[in-house]
C-alpha atoms as one frame of an Amber mdcrd trajectory, in Angstrom:
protein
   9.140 -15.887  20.451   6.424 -17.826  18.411   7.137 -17.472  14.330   4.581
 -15.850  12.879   1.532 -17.282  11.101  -1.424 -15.986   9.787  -4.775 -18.134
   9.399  -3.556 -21.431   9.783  -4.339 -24.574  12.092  -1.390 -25.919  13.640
  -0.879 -29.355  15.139   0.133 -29.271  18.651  -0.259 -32.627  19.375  -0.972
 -36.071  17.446  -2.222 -39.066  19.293  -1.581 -40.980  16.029   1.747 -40.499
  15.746   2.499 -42.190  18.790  -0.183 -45.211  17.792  -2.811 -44.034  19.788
  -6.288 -43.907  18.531  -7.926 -40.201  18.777 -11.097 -39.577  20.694 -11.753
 -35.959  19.916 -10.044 -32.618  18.845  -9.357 -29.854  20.820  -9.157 -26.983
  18.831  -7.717 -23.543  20.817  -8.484 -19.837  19.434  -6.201 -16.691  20.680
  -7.628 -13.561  21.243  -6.313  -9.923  21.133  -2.711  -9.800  20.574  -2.371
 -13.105  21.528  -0.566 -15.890  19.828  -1.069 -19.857  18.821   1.391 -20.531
  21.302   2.009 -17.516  23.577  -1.494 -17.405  24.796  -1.436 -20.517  26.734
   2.219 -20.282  27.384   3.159 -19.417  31.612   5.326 -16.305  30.830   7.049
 -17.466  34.264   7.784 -21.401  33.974   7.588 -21.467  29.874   5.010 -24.468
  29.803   2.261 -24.442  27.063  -0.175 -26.518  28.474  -1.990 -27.499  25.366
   1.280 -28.967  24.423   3.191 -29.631  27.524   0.950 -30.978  29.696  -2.526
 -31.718  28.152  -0.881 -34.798  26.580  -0.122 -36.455  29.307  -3.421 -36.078
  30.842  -5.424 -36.759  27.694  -2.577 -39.116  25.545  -6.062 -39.639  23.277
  -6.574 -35.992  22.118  -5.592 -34.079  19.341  -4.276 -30.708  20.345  -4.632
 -27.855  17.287  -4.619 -23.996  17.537  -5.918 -21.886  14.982  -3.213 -19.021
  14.374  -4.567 -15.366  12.829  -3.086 -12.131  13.203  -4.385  -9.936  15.871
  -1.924  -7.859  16.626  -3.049  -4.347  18.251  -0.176  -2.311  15.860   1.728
  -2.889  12.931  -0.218  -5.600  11.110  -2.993  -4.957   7.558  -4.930  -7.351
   7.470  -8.440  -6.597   6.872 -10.154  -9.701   7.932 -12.039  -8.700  10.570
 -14.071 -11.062  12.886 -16.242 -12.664  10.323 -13.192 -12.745   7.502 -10.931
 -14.680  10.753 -14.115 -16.737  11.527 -14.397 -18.165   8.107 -10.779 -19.125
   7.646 -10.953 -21.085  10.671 -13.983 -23.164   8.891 -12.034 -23.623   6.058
  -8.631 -24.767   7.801 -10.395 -27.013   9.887 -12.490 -28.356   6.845  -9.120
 -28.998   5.024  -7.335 -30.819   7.972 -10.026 -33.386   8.832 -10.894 -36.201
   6.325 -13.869 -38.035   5.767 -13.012 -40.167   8.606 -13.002 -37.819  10.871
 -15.960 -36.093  10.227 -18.124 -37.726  13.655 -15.214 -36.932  15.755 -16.125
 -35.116  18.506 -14.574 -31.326  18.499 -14.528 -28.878  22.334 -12.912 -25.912
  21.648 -11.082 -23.335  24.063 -11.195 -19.425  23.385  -9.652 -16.796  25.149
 -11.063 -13.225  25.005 -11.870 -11.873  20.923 -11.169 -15.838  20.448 -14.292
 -16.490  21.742 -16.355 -14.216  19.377 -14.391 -15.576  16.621 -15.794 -19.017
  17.700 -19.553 -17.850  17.880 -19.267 -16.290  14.399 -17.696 -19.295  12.900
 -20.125 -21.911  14.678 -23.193 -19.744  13.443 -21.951 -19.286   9.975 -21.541
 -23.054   9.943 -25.170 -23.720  10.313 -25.873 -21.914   6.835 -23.251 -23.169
   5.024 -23.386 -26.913   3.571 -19.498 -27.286   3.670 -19.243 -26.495   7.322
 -22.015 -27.879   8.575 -20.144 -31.255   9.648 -18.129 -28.962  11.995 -21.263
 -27.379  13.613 -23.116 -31.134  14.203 -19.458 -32.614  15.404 -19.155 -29.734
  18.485 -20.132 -31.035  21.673 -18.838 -27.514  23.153 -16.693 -24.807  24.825
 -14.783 -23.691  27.230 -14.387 -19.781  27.247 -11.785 -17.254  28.901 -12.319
 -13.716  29.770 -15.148 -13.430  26.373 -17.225 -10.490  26.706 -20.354 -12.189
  25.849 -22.583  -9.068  25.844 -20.331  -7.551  23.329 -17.918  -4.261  23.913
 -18.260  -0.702  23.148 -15.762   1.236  21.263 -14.537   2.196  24.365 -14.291
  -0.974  26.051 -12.386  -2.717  23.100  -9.915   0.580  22.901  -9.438  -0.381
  26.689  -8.330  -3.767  26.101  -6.132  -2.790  23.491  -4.540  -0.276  25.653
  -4.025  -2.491  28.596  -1.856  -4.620  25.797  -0.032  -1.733  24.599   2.978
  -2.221  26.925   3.387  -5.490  26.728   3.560  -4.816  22.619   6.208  -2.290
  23.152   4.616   0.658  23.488   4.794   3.044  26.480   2.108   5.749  27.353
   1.878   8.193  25.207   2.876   6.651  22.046   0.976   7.977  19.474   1.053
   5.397  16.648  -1.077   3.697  14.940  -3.814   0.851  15.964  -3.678  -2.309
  13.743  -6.368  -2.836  10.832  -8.215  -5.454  13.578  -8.497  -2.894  16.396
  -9.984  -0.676  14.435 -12.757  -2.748  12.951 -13.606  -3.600  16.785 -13.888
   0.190  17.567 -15.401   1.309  14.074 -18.296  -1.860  14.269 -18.657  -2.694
  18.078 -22.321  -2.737  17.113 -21.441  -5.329  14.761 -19.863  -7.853  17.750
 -22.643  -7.493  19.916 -24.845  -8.661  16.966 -22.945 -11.548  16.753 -23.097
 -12.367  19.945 -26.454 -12.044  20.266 -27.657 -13.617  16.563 -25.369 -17.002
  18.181 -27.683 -17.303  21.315 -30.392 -19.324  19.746 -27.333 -21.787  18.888
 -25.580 -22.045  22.013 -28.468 -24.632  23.572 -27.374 -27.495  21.628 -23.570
 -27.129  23.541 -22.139 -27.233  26.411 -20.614 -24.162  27.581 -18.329 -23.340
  30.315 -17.391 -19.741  30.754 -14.215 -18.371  32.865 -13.755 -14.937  34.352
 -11.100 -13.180  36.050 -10.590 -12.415  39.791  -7.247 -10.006  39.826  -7.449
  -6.977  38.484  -5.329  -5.596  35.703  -1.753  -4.455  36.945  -1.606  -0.935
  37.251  -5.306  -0.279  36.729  -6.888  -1.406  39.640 -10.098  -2.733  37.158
 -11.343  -5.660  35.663 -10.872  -5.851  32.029 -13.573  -8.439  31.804 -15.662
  -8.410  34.317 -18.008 -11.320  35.603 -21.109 -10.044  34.209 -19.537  -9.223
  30.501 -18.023 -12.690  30.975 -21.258 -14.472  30.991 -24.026 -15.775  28.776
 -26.454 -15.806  30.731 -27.731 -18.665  29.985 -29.259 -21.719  32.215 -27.056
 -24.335  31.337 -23.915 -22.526  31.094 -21.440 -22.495  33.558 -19.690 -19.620
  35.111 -16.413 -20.660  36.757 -14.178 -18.029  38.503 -10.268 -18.032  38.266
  -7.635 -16.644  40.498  -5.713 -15.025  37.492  -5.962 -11.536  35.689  -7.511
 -11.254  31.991  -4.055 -12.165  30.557  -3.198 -15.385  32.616  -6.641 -16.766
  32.852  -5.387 -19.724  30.594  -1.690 -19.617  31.493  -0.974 -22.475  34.219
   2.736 -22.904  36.052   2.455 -26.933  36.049   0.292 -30.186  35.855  -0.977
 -29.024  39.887  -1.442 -25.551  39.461  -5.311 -25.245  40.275  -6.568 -23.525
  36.756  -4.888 -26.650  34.935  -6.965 -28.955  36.781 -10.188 -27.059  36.748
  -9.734 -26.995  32.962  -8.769 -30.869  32.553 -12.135 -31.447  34.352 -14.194
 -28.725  32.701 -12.942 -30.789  29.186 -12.920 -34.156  29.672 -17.148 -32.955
  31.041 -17.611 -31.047  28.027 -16.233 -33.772  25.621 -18.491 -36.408  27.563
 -21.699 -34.390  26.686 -24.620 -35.810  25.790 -27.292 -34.388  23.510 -26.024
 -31.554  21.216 -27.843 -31.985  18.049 -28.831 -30.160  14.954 -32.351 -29.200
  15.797 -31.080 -27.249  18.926 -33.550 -28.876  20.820 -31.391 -30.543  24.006
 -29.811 -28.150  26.385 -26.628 -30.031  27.677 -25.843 -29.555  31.670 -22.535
 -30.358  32.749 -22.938 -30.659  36.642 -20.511 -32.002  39.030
């Protein structure tokens, strides 16, 4: 079991301290009761692929992953979305110097992770201390997002489909966290944010992931292809033979996701064009 942290960046792997120079960061966000660590980690063969195998791929990137708690029981904090959003600005702000300011950043979201991305990227634009952030991402590579928003029941859904995996069995009548409720109370709120980051998402490049296996037990998609999507021309929509959970879990170095991802990032982290005035749309293209 990962230890627990709350609204911190943590190093998963440092090109300088094995003397190599760094071409970009890679910055990973967990969604719904997901973890810094457990999210990318193959519940099977143990391997976090940001850390275990990434490195060896890409000895020239830096590897972090933004920790916050969102837990579907037991934990307070009141955060939210935008709260989560803007301590990720902040962390990030606070771990890279003035040299590193024109390094190139592609971040990787799974699920809520990727709405905590758009709000952060679009509060960047308005805010003078982030902006360096917003003009140093090239782009993204997304997992299971629901782009067009959730409704209360939807996110209740997801949090349900979690539920045994948290402990709980069906029927327990407890109580959700402080996080699952905000998504229920202000789904409204989400889509909004979603939608107010559209005009944005032109100036990166964007690769979007969506499950092919159904939910154990459930027979459904948690997040389907459509909800997965952006909709937008230059995006790409990439399907996975995994369910919402393991979309970004991978066995080894060969398993096929791994490899699709290692291609998908060393694309977006190539990209040309992404610019302040919004004005270039990026295309990724084989």
């Amino acid at each position: 079991m990962e230890p627990k942290k709350d609204l911190v960046v943590e190093t998963l792997y440092d090109p300088a301290l094995q003397g190599l120079a760094v071409t970009f960061d890679l910055i990973l966000i967990h969604g719904l009761n997901g973890g810094y660590l457990k999210t990318w980690t193959h519940e099977a063969t143990n391997v976090c692929w940001p850390k275990d195998l990434l490195p060896k791929e890409m000895p020239n990137v830096r590897v972090l992953s933004f920790a916050y708690d969102a837990d579907i029981y037991g934990n307070t904090s009141v955060a939210g979305i935008r709260g989560n959003a803007q301590a990720l600005l902040a962390r990030l702000r606070d771990l890279r110097d003035d040299r590193d300011f024109g390094r190139p950043i592609v971040f990787v979201a799974h699920s809520l992770g990727g709405i905590v991305l758009k709000q952060a990227l679009y509060a960047a634009r308005i805010d003078s201390r982030y902006q360096h952030l917003l003009l140093a991402t090239y782009g993204f590579l997304l997992y299971g997002t629901p782009h067009l928003g959730a409704d209360q029941s939807q996110w209740l859904s997801i949090a349900k489909a979690f539920a045994p995996m948290a402990g709980w069995r069906f029927g327990w009548k407890g109580r959700w966290s402080e996080l699952v409720d905000s998504l229920t109370r202000n789904s409204s709120d989400i889509s909004n944010i979603c939608e107010d980051f559209r005009f944005l998402a032109r100036r990166f490049a964007i690769v979007s992931f969506y499950e092919t296996k159904t939910w154990p037990g459930t027979g459904t998609l948690i997040v389907d292809k459509t909800s997965a999507r952006m909709f937008l021309e230059h995006e790409e929509q990439v399907p996975l033979d995994a369910d919402h959970l393991n979309l970004c879990r991978f066995e080894s170095a060969d398993d096929p996701g791994f490899r699709t991802t290692c291609w998908y990032i060393s694309r977006v982290a190539k990209g040309l064009g992404h610019g302040l005035d919004g004005r270039t749309v990026v295309r990724i293209g084989r």
